[in-house]
VOGU-3710 file (C-alpha; in Angstrom, 3 decimals, decimal comma):
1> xxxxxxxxxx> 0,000/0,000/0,000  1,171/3,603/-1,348  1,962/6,378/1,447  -0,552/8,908/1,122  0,822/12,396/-1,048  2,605/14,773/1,195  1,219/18,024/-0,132  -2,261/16,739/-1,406  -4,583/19,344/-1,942  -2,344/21,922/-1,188
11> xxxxxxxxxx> -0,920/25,165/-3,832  2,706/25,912/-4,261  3,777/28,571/-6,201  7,550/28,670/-8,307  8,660/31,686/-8,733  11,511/30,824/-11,436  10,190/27,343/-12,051  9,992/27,111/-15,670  13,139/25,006/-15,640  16,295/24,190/-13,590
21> xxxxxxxxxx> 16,019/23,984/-9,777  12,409/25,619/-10,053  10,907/23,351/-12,397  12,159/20,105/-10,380  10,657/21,403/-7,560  7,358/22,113/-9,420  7,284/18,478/-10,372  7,956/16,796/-7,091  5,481/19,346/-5,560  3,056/18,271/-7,979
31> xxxxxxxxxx> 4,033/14,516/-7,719  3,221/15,291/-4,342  -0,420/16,033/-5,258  0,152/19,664/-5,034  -1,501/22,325/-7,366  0,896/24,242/-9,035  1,433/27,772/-10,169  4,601/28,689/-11,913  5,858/32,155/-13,016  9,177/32,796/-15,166
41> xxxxxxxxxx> 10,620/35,764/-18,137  10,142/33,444/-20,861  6,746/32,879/-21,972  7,334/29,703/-24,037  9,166/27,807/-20,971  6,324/28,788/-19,151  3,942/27,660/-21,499  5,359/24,386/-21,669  5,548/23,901/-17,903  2,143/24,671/-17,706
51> xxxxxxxxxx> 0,938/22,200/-20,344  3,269/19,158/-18,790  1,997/19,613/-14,574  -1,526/21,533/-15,634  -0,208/24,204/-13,686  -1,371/27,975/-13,557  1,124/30,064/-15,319  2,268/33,907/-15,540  5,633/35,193/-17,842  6,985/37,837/-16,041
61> xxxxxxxxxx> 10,227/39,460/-14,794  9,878/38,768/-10,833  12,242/42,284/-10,318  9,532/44,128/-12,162  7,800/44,783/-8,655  4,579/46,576/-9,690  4,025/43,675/-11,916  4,873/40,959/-9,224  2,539/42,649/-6,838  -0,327/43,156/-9,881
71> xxxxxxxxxx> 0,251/38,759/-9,950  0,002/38,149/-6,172  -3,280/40,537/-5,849  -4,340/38,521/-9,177  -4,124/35,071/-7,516  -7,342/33,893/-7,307  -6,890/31,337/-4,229  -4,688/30,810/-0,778  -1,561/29,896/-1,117  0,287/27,000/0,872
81> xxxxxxxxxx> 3,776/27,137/0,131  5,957/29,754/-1,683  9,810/29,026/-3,736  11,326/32,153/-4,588  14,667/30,643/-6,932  16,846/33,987/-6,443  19,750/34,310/-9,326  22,904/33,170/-8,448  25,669/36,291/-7,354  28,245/37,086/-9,677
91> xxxxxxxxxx> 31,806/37,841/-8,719  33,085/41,100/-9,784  37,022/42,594/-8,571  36,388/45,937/-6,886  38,538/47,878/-9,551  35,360/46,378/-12,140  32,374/47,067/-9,596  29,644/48,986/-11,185  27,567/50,369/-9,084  24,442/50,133/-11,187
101> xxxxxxxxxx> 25,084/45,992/-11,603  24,982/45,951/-7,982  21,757/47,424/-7,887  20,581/44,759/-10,061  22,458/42,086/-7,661  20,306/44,159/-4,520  17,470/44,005/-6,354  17,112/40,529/-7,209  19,063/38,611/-3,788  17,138/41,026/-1,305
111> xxxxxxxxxx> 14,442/43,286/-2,392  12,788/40,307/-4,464  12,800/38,258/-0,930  11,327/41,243/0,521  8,680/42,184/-1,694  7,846/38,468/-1,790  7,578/38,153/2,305  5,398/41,388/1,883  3,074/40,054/-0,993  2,892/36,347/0,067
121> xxxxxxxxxx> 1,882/37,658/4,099  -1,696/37,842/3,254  -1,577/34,537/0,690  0,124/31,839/2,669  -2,086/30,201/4,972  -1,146/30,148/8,318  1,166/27,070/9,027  2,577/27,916/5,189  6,057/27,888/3,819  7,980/30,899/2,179
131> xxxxxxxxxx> 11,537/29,381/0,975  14,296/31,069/-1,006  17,000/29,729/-2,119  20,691/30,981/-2,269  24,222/29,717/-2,456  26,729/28,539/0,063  29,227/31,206/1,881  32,355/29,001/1,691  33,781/31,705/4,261  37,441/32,074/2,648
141> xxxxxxxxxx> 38,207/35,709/1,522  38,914/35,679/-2,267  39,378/38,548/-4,759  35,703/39,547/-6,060  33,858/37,865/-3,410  33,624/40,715/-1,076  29,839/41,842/-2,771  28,892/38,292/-2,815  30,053/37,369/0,636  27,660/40,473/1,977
151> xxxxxxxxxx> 24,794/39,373/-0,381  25,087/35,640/1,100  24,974/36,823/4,919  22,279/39,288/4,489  20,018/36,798/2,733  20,544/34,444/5,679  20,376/36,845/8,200  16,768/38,390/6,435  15,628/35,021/6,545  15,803/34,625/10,279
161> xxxxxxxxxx> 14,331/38,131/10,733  11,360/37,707/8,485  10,879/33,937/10,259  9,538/35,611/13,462  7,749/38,468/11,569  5,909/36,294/9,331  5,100/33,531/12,018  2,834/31,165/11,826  4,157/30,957/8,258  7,056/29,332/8,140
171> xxxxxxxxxx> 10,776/30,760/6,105  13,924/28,930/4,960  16,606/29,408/2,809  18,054/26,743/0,754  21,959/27,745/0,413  23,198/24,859/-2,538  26,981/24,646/-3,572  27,195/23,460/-7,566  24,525/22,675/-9,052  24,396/20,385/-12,119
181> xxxxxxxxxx> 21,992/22,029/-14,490  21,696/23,305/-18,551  22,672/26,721/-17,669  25,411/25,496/-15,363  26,771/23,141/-18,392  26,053/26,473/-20,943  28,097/28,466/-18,766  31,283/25,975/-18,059  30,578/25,400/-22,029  33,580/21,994/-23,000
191> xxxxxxxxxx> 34,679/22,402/-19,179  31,249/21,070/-17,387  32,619/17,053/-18,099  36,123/18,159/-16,162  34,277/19,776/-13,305  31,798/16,923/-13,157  34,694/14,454/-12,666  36,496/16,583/-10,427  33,282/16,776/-8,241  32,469/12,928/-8,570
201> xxxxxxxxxx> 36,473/12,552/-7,648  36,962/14,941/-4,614  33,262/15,488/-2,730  32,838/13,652/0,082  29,288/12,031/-1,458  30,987/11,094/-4,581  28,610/12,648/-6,767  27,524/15,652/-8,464  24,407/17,387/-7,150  21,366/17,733/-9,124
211> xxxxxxxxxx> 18,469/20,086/-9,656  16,627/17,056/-8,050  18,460/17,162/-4,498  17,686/20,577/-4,386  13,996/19,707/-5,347  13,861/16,901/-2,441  14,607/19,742/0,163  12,418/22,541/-0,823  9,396/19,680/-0,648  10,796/18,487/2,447
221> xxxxxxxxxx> 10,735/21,737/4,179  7,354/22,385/3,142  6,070/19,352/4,896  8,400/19,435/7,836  6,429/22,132/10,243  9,079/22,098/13,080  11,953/24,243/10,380  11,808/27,895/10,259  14,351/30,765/10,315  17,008/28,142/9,368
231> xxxxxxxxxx> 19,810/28,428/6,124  20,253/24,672/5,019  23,537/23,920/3,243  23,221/21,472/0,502  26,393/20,891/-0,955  27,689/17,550/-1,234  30,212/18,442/1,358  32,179/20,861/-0,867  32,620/23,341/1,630  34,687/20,768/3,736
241> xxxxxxxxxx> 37,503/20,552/1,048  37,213/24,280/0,630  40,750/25,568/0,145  41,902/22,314/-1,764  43,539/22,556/-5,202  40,583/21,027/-6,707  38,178/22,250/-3,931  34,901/24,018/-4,351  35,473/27,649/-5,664  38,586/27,342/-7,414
251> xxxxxxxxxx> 39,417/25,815/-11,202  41,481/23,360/-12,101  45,269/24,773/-12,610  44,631/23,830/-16,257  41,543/25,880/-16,561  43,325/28,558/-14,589  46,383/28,809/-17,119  43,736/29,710/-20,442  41,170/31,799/-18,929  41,472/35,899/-18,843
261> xxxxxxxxxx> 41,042/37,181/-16,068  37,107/38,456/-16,029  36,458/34,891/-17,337  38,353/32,621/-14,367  36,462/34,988/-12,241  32,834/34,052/-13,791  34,159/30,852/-13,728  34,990/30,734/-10,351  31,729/31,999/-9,217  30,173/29,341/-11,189
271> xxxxxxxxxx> 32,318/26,513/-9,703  30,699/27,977/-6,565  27,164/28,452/-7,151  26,221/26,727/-10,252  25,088/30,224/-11,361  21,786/31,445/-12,859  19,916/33,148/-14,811  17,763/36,772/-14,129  15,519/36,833/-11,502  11,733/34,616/-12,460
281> xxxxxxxx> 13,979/33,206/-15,624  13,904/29,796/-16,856  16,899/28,240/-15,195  15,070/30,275/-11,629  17,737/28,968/-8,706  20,803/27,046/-10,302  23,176/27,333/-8,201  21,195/28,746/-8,258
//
């Protein structure tokens, strides 16, 4: 005899799910017997999302904040549980910081959580989840890393705060290491098979995360009533052989040798995080 589905009857809503992390997490939700409502940029990812889980649908950019308040006073019922997949940071020397890119970065790591919390307040029943998801501080100092070092501890931090502002409803933060997604392997380009191996070869699980894992966690914490105000680390264990030649934020020495500079530095970042696209974009919380 079957267990019974753990969110039967219930509504989550993906912001970003139209693929990557968001879009796993829309399908175990609605494997789960959840109703689902999806929101993403690209209209034709969305469509097809919606056609594949019969899920409600909306194509907009979740940083256009007039617009993402228009969709939450649209919604036509309560909400149980909310995923917010917030673009992955990108690592930028201080002699290259642009203020007006950082804006961007402020806009979509903390003022989309924020405007979210505020929206979603009077949506998510009581006893309801709000989750966001952002990537792992690995805590060494590294060139670049100072914006995204503040942008990781704020997020956490924020999510704590909001946790006893928003109680009975219920906020987490996912913080995932590398992520193996299509925008992850479009961003590494011929060097996503090396950094597969090197992950397979050096994490402590022996394996390379997937959009799935990350999937299996925000479902989890949906159902789970006792978490709130935490930041869960899913990583693999990468953060343990932080520091390592072939550790978590750093490329291989061959890697190192043929990339320019601004590129090793993306790179970098993405050996990190996974990466991502815009905010409420089709690859919503690769790693994220």
């Amino acid at each position: 005899m079957g267990r019974e589905p753990q969110l039967d009857g219930q509504t989550v809503l993906v912001i970003g799910g139209s693929s990557g992390i968001g879009l796993e997490t829309a399908r175990r939700a609605h494997g789960e017997g959840a109703s689902v409502i999806i929101t993403a940029r690209d209209p034709e990812r969305v469509h097809r999302a919606g056609l594949e889980l019969a899920a409600g649908i909306a194509a907009f950019d979740a940083t256009d904040f007039d617009r993402l308040g228009r969709f939450f006073a649209e919604v036509p019922t309560q909400i149980d549980h909310v995923l917010v997949t917030v673009p992955g940071p990108h690592r930028v020397p201080l002699a290259e910081f642009d203020v007006n890119d950082a804006r961007r970065e402020l806009d979509a790591h903390l003022v989309l959580p924020l405007r979210v919390a505020r929206e979603a307040a009077a949506k998510v029943r009581p006893g309801g989840t709000l989750l966001f998801t952002g990537c792992i501080d690995g805590g060494n100092a590294e060139a670049g890393s100072a914006f995204i070092s503040a942008l990781t501890a704020s997020l956490s931090a924020m999510t704590r705060s909001l946790a006893y502002e928003l109680a009975p409803i219920r906020v987490n933060l996912i913080a995932a290491g590398f992520v193996d997604t299509p925008l992850a392997a479009k961003i590494l380009g011929d060097r996503i098979d090396e950094r597969r191996e090197e992950l397979r070869t050096t994490l402590p699980i022996r394996r390379v995360i997937g959009a799935g894992d990350i999937a299996a966690l925000a479902v989890h914490l949906m159902t789970n009533t006792a978490v709130t105000g935490a930041t869960l680390d899913i990583d693999g264990g990468q953060q343990l052989i932080e520091g390592r030649d072939l550790g978590q934020h750093r490329p291989s020495r061959a890697m190192t040798r043929v990339l320019p500079r601004r590129e090793a530095d993306s790179t970098r970042a993405t050996l990190r995080s996974g990466q991502s696209s815009p905010a409420g974009s089709d690859e919503g919380g690769d790693r994220r």
